[in-house]
Structure formats: C-alpha cells, structure tokens
N, C-alpha and C positions, 0 to 999 in steps of 0.2 A: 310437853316438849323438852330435850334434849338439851341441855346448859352445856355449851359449848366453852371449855377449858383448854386452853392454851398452860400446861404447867411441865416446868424443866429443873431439876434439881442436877446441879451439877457440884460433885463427891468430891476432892482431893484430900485422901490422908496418908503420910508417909507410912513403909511398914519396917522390918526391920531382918527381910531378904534382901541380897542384891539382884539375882534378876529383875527385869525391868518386867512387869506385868500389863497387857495390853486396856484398852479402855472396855468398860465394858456399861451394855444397855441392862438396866433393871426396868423391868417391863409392868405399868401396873393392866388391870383389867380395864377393857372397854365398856363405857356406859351406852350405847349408843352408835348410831352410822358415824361413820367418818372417816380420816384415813390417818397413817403416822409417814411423812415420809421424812429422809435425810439422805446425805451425802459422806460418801463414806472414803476416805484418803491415806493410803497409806505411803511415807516417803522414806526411803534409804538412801543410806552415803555410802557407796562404796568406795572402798579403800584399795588404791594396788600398792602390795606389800611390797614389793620393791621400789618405786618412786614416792610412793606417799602420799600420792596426788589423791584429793576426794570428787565424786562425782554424786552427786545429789538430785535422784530423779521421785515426781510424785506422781500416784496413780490413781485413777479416783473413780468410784459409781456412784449412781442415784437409786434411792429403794425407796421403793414407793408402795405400800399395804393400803388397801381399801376394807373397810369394814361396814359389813349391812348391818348389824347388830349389835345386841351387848353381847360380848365376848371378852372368857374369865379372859384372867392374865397371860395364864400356862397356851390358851387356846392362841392367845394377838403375838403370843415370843415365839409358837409355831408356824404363823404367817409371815412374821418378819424374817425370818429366818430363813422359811422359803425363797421368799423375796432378797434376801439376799444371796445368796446361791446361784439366782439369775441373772443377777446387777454384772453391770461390763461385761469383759471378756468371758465366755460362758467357761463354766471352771476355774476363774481367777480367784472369786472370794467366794469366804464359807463365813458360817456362823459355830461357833463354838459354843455349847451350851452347858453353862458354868451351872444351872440350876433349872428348874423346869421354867423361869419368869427371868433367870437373867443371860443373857449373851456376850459373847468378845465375838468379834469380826477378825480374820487373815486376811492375808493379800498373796499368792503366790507369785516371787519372783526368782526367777531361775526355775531351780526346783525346791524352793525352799518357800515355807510359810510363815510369814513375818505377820507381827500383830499392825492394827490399824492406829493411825498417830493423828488421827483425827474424825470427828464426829463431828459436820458441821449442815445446819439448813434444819436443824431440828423442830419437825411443828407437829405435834398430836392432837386431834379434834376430834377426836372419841370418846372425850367425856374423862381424861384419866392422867393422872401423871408420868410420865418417864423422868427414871436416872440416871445421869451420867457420873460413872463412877471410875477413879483414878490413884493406884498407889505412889504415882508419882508425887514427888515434892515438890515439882515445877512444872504447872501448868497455866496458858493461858485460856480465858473464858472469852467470848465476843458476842453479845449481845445487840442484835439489832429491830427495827422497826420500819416497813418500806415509807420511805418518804412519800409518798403520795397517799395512803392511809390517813383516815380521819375517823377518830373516836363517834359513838351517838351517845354514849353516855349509859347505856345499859346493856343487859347479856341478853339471852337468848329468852330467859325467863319472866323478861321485864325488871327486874333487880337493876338497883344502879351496879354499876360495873367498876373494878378496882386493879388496879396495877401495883403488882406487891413484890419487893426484890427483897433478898436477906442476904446477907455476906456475913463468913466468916461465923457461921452460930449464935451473931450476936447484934449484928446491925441490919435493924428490919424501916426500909423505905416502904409505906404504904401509901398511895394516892388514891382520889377519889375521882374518878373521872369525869370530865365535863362533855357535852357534848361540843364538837368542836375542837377539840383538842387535839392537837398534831404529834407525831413522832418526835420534831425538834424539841417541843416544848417537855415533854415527859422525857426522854433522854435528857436532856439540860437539869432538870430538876433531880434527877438520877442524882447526877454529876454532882451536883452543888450538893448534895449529902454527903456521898461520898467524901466531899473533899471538906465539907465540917468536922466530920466524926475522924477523916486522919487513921483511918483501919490499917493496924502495923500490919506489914508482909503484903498489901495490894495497893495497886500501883495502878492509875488507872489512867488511858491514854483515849480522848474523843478521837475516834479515826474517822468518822464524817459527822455531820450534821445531825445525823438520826442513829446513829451508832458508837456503841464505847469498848472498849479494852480493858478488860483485868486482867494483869500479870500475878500470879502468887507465888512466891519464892518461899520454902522453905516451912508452908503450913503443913499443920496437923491438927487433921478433922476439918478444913476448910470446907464448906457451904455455901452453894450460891441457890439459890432458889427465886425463880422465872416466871411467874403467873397474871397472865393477861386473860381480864373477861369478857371485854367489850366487844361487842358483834363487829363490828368498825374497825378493831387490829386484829381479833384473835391468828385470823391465816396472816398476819404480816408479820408478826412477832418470831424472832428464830432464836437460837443461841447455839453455840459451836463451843467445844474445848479439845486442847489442842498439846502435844506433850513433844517430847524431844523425839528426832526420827530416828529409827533403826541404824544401825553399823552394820557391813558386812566387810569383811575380811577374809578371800580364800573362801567367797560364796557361803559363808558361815556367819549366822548373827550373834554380834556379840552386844555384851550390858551395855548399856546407854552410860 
C-alpha cells in the first residue's frame, strides 16, 4: 500500500540580479494514485503615470492533476502543466518550464505576461514532495490545518505518523502524533517553538486557531519544510507562499 505524504519545502534565497524572478514549482516524482492540486494568483498594481494613483487587482485558478500511478517527475510537471493551461480563463495562464521537473506559472493581463505572486492551497498525495522555490528576499509562508481534522495517529502504512516543520536550515520541530490530536493543538505547539528558539528574520503571526504566518524578511537560503503523515490530516494540511505583487506602469512590468 501507498504511504501517503503530504510534503512542501518552501525555498526563499536572495540572488544578486535585480529583476524580480517569479515563484517557481520543483516537481518531485509520483509514488502512487493521487492528485497534486493548488491555487494559483497573480496580483498587480497599476500605476497611472500621470496621477499616481495605484490600483491593485488579483486573479486566481485552481489546478487540480490526478494521478493513477507512479509517475517519474519530468512525467507529473507535464500534467501540471497541462493542467495549468486550462485553469481560469482559457489562455490566461501557462506554465513556463524552467527545467524538465520545475515550472514558474504567468498570468496574462492586458497583453502582457506577469509572473504569479502566489502559490497557495498546496497538497500532494502522490507519494512525493513538491517545492516551492523563491529569489525573493521577502516572502510570506502560511501554513494551515482544516479545523475539523483529527489525527489516528498512524499513515497509510500502519507506521506511527509524524508532523515535522524545519525553518530557516536549522530549526527542526518534530512531533509524534497521537491519535486524537487536533489542528489547534499541533499548530499551538508549532507556535510555542517557534517562539522559544526566537529564529532571526521570521516573524510569526497565529491568523486562526489552526493556522500560522511566517514572514521572512531579508533571508538567504531560508527553508521551510511541511510534512504531514497521518491518514487523519494528510488532505487537510496546505501551505501557500506568497511574494510582493507585480507593477505596471504604461502596461509595462516593472522590478518589484
């Protein structure tokens, strides 16, 4: 049977061009049936060059891949890819493909293709990890867990089951799951490391009961890694990150 992985590595390392580089998915292989999907948002501010005034609109699809099998990597960043292409407005977003297993996502508006400013709803259950990877220097991460979710305490495998987050390269939260165990409680316990260990550059804000906020300002090689086993959250568990939105100026995108 299939050990069903819930795992999200999410990238921020600064680089030392100034354009702004869009987010991009690193795709690994699928072990197994299951599907990857997310939601995909791109926001711009447009600026009129003559009053100054900004308007700030955001646009967004859902991709959704289903997988009957194991399928390499190069095969599951060819279905998403499709599957993006189709998402919203038919011909509004493509996938760009940085490498045969990684992708950036556009958005066209106007007549122009802007990168996407966020990756959010992320859940893989194909047996494999995805990453989300970012040159930016300022991004936030938001990690959630559906409140109604309740742990059993093992995976698909019968193995006990483990909730493991790492920030920043260097601060690794492991828990051992109970069954029984709720989203409050494992977010709560999240939280209270975080806020022992005091991790420079991340900032970390409860936005619900079952959900937290990292901000990271100013890292390089920043790390978050997402991995849920238990049969009980693996489909509740998401993660999103999130970067500064697009300029246009004169329907022209400029650097962040």
């Amino acid at each position: 049977m299939r050990k069903a992985v819930v795992l999200m590595t999410v990238l921020a390392a600064s680089v030392a061009v100034a354009q702004a580089e869009p987010l991009k998915l690193k795709v690994g292989s699928g072990a197994g049936q299951g599907q990857v999907s997310f939601t995909l948002s791109a926001t711009t501010n447009s600026v009129d060059p003559v009053l100054g005034n900004t308007l700030s609109t955001t646009d967004s699809a859902d991709v959704t891949v289903y997988a009957d099998g194991v399928l390499t990597a190069s095969a599951k960043a060819a279905l998403i890819a499709g599957a993006v292409g189709n998402a919203g407005e038919y011909g509004t977003w493509r996938a760009v493909q940085v490498t045969s297993t990684v992708l950036a996502f556009e958005h066209m508006v106007g007549d122009l293709w802007v990168p996407a400013t966020a990756i959010s709803s992320l859940v893989d259950t194909t047996g494999s990890g995805t990453q989300l990877a970012t040159p930016e220097s300022q991004v936030v991460f938001n990690l959630g867990i559906d409140p109604s979710a309740v742990a059993i305490g093992f995976d698909e495998l019968g193995a006990p089951s483990f909730l493991t987050v790492s920030v920043t390269n260097s601060l690794t939260f492991i828990r051992a799951i109970q069954p029984g165990d709720t989203a409050d409680v494992l977010v709560s316990e999240f939280q209270a490391f975080l806020a022992a260990q005091q991790a420079e550059g991340v900032q970390v804000t409860r936005t619900s009961p079952t959900s937290l906020s990292l901000s990271m300002a100013g890292t390089s090689g920043a790390v978050l890694n997402w991995q849920v086993t238990d049969l009980g959250l693996t489909q509740s568990a998401t993660a999103e990150a999130v970067v500064a939105p697009n300029t246009l100026i004169d329907s022209t995108v400029i650097e962040r």
